[in-house]
mmCIF file of the C-alpha atoms, coordinates in Angstrom:
data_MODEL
# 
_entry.id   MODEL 
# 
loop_
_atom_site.group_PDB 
_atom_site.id 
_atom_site.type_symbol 
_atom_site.label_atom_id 
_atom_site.label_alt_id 
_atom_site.label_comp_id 
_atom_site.label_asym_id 
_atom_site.label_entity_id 
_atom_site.label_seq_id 
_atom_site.pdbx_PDB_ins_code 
_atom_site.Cartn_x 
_atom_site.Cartn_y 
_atom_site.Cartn_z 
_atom_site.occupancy 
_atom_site.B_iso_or_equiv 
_atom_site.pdbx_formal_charge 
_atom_site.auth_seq_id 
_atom_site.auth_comp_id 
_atom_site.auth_asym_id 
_atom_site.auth_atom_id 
_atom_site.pdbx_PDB_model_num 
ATOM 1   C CA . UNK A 1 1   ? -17.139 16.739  -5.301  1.00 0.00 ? 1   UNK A CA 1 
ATOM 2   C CA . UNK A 1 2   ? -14.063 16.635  -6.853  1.00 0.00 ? 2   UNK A CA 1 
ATOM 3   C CA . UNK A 1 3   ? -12.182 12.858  -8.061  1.00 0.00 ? 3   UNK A CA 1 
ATOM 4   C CA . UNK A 1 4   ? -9.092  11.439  -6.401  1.00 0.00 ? 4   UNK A CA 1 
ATOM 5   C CA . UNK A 1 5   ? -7.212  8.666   -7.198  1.00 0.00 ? 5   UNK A CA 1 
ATOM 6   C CA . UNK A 1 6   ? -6.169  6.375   -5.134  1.00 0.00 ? 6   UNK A CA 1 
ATOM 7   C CA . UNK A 1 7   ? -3.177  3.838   -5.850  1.00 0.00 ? 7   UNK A CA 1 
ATOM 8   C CA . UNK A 1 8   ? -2.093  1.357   -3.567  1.00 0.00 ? 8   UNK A CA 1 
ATOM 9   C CA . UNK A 1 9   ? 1.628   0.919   -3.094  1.00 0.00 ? 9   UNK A CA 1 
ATOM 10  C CA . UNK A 1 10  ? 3.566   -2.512  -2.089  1.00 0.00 ? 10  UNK A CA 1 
ATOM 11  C CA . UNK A 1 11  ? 7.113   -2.276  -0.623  1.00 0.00 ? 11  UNK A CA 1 
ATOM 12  C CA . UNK A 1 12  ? 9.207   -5.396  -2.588  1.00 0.00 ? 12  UNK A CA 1 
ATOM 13  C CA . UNK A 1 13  ? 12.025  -5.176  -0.168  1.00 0.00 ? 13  UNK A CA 1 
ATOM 14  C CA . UNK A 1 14  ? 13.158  -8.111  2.114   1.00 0.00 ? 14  UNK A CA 1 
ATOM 15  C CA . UNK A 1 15  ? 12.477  -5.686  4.828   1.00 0.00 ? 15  UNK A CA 1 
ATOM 16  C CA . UNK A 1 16  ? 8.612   -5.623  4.326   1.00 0.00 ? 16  UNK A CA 1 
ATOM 17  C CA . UNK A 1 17  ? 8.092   -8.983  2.955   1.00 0.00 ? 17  UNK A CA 1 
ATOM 18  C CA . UNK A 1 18  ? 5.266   -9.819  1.395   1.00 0.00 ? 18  UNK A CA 1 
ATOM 19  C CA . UNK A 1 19  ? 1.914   -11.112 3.090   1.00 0.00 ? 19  UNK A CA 1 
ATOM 20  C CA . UNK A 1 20  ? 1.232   -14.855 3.923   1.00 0.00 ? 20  UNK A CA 1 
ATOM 21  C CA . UNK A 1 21  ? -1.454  -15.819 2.035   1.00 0.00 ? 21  UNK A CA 1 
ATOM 22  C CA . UNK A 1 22  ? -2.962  -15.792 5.489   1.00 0.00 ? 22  UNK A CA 1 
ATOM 23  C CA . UNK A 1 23  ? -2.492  -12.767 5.982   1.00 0.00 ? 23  UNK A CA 1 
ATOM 24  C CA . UNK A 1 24  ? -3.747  -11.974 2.791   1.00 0.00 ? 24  UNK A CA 1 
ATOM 25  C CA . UNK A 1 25  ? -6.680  -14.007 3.695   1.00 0.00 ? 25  UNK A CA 1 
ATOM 26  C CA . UNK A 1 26  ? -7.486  -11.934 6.878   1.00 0.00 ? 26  UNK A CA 1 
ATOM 27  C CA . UNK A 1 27  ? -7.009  -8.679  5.155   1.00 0.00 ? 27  UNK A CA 1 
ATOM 28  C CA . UNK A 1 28  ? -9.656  -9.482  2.200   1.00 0.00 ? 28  UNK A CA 1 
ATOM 29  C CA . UNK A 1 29  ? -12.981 -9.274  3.859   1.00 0.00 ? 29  UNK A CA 1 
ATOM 30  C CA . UNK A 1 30  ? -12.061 -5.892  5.169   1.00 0.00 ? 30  UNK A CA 1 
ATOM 31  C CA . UNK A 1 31  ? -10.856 -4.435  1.974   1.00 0.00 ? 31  UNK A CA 1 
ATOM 32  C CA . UNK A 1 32  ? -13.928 -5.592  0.432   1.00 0.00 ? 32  UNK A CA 1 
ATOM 33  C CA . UNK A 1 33  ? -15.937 -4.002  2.976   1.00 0.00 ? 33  UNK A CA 1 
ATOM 34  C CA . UNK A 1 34  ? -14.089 -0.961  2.907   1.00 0.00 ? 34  UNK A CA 1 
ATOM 35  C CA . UNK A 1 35  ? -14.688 -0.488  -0.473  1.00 0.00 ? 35  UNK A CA 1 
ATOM 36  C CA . UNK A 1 36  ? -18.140 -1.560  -0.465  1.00 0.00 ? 36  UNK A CA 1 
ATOM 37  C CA . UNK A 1 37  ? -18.607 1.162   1.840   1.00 0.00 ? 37  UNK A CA 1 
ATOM 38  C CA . UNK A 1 38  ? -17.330 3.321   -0.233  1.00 0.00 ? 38  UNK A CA 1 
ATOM 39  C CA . UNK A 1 39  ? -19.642 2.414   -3.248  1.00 0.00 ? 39  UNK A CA 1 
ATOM 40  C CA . UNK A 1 40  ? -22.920 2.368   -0.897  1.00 0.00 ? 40  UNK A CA 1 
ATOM 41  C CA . UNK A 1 41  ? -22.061 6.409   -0.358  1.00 0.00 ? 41  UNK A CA 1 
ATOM 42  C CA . UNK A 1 42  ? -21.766 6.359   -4.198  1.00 0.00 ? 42  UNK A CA 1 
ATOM 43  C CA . UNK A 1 43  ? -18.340 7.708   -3.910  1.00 0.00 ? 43  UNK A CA 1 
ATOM 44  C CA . UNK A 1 44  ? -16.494 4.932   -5.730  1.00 0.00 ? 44  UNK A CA 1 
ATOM 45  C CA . UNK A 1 45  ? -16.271 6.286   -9.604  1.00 0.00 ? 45  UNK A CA 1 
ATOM 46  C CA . UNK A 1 46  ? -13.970 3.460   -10.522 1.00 0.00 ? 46  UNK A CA 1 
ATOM 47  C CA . UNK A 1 47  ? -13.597 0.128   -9.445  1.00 0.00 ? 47  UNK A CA 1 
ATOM 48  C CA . UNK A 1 48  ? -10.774 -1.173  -7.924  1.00 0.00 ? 48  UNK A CA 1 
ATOM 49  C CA . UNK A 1 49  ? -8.326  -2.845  -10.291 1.00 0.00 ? 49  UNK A CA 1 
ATOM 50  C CA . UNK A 1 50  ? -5.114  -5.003  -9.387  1.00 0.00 ? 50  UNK A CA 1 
ATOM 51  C CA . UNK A 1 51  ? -2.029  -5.010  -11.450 1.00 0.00 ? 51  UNK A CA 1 
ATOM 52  C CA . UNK A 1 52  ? 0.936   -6.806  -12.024 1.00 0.00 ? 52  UNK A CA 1 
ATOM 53  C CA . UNK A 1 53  ? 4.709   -6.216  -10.762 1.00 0.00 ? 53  UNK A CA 1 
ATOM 54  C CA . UNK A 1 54  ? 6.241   -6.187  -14.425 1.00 0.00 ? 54  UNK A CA 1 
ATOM 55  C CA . UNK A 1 55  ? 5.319   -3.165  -16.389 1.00 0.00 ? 55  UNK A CA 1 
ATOM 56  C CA . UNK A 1 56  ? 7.003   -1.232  -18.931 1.00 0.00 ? 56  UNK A CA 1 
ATOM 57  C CA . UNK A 1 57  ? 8.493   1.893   -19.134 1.00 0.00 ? 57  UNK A CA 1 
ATOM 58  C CA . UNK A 1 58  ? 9.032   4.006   -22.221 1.00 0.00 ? 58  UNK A CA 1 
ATOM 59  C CA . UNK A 1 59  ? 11.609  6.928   -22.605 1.00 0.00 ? 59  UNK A CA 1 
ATOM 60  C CA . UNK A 1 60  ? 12.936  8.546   -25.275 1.00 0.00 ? 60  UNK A CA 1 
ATOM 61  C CA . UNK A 1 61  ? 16.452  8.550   -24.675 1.00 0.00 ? 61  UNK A CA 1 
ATOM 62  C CA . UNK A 1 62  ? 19.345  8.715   -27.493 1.00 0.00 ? 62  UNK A CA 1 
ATOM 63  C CA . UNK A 1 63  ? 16.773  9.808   -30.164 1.00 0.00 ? 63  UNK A CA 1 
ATOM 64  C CA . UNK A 1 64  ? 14.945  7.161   -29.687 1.00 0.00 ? 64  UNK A CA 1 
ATOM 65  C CA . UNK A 1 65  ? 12.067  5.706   -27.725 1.00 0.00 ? 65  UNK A CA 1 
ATOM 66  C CA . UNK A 1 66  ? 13.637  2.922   -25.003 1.00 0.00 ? 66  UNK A CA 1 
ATOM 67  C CA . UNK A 1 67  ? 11.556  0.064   -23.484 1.00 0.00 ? 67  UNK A CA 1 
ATOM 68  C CA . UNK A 1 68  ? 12.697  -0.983  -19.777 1.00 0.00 ? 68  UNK A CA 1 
ATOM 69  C CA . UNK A 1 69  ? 11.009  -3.941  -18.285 1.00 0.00 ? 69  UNK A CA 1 
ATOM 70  C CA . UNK A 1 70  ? 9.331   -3.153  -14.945 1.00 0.00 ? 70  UNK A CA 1 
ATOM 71  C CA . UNK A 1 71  ? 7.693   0.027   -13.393 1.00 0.00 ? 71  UNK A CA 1 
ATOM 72  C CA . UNK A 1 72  ? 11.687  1.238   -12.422 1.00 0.00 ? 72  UNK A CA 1 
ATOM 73  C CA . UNK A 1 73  ? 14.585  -1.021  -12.487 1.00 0.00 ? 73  UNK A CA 1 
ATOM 74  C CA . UNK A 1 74  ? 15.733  1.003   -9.221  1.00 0.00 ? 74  UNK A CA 1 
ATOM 75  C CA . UNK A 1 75  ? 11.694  0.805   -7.441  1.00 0.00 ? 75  UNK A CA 1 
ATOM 76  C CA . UNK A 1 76  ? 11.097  -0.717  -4.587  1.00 0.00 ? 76  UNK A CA 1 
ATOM 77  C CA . UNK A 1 77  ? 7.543   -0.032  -4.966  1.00 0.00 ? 77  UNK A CA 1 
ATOM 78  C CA . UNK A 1 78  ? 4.731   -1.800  -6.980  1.00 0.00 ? 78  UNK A CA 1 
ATOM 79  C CA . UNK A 1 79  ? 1.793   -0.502  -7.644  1.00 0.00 ? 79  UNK A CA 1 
ATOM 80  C CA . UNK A 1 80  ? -1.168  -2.967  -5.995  1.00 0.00 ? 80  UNK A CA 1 
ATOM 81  C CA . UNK A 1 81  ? -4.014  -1.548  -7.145  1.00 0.00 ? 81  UNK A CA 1 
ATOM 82  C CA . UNK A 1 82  ? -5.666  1.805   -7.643  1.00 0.00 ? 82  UNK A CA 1 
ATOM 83  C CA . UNK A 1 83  ? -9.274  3.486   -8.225  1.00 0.00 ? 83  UNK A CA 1 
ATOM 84  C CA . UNK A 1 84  ? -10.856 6.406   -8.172  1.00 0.00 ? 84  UNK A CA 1 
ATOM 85  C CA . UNK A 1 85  ? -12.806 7.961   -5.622  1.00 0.00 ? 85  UNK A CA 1 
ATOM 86  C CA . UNK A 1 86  ? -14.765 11.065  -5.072  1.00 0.00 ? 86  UNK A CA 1 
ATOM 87  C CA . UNK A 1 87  ? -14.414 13.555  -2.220  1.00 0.00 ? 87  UNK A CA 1 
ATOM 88  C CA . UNK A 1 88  ? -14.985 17.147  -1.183  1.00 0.00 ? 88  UNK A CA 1 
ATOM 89  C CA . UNK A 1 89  ? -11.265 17.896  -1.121  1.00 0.00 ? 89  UNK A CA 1 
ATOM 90  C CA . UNK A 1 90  ? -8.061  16.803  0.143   1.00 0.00 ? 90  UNK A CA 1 
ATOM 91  C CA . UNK A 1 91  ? -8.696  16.239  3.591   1.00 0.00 ? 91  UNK A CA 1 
ATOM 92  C CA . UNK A 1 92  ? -11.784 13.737  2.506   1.00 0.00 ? 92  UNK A CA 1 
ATOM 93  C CA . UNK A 1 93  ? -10.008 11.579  0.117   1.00 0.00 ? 93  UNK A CA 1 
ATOM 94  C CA . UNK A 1 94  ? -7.151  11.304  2.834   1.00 0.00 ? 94  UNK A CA 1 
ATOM 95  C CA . UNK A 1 95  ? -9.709  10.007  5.411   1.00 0.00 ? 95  UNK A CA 1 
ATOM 96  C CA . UNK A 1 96  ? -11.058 7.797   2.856   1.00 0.00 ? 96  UNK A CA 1 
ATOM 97  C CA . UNK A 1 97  ? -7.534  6.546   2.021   1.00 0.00 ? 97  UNK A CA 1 
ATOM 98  C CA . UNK A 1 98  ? -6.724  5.887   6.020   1.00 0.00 ? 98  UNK A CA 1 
ATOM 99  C CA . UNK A 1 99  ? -9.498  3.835   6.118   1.00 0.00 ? 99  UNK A CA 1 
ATOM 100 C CA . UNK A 1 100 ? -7.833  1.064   3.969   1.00 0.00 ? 100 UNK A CA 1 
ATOM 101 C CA . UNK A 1 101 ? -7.292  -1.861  5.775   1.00 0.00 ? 101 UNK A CA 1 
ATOM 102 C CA . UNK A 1 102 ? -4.514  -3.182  4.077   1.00 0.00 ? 102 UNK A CA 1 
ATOM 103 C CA . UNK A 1 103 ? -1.629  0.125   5.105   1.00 0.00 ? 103 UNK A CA 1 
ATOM 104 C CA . UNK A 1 104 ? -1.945  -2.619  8.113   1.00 0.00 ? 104 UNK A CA 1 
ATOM 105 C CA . UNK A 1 105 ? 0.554   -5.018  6.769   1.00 0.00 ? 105 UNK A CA 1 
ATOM 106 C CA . UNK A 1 106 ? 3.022   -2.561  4.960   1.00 0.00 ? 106 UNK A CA 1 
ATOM 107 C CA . UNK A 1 107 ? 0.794   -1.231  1.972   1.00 0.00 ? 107 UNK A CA 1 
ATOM 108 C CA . UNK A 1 108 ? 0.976   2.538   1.097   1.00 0.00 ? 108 UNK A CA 1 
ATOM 109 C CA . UNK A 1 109 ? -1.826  4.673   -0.015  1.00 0.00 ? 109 UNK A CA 1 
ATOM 110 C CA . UNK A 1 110 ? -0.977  7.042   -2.190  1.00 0.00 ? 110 UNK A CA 1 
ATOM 111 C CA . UNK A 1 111 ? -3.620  10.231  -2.925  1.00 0.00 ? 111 UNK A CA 1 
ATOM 112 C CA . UNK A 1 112 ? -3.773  12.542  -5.984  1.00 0.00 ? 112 UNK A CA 1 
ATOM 113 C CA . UNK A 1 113 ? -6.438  14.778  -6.749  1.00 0.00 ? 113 UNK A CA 1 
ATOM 114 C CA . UNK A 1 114 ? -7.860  14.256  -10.591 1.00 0.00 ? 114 UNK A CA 1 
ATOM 115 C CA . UNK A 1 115 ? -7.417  18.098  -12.683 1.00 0.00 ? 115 UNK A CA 1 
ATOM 116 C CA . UNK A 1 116 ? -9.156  18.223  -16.105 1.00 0.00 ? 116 UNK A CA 1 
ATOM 117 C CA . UNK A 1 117 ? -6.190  18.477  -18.795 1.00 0.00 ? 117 UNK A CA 1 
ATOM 118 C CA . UNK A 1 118 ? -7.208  21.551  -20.327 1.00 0.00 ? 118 UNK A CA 1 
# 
C-alpha cells in the first residue's frame, strides 16, 4: 500500500456559492461516515484536518523573500481540508476520493500519490 493525499478543494466564486449551513448540516453525517469508513479498513494514516481561507505565501522575488496574504491573490480555490490515505495505487485512492460526499455541493477532490524525498 502506497499513501495518497487527499485535499479537498472549495470554489470561492459567486458562481458556486458557498453551502447553507443547512446544507452543511446535511452533508456532515456523511462525511463523517465516509471517513469513518475509511479508518475501520485502517486506511486512514492521517486524520482529517480543516483549514482556513487566509494563508500565506512566501517567494523569493527581488532578492528577497516576499510574504502575500492568502493561498494566491488570483485563486479561486481554498483548500477545505486534506488527509492522508492509503491505497494500492492510483485507481484505489481515486475510488476512495469519489466516495466523498461533499464533491456533491461543489467541493473538489484533489489526489496525489505520497513519493519518499530521497
Amino acid at each position: 500500500m502506497q499513501e495518497f493525499l487527499l485535499v479537498i478543494h472549495r470554489d470561492l466564486t459567486s458562481a458556486n456559492p458557498t453551502p447553507s449551513p443547512e446544507q452543511m448540516k446535511e452533508a456532515l453525517k456523511p462525511y463523517q461516515d465516509w471517513v469513518a469508513g475509511i479508518a475501520a479498513q485502517d486506511r486512514l494514516v492521517a486524520p482529517p484536518k480543516r483549514w482556513d481561507v487566509d494563508g500565506r505565501v512566501i517567494r523569493f522575488e527581488k532578492n528577497k523573500d516576499q510574504v502575500y496574504n492568502g493561498p494566491y491573490a488570483e485563486s479561486r480555490e481554498s483548500i477545505g481540508g486534506l488527509f492522508l490515505v492509503r491505497a494500492k495505487d492510483y485507481d484505489d485512492a481515486v475510488e476512495i476520493a469519489k466516495g466523498c460526499p461533499i464533491i456533491r455541493y461543489g467541493a473538489i477532490v484533489e489526489v496525489r500519490m505520497a513519493v519518499p524525498v530521497a
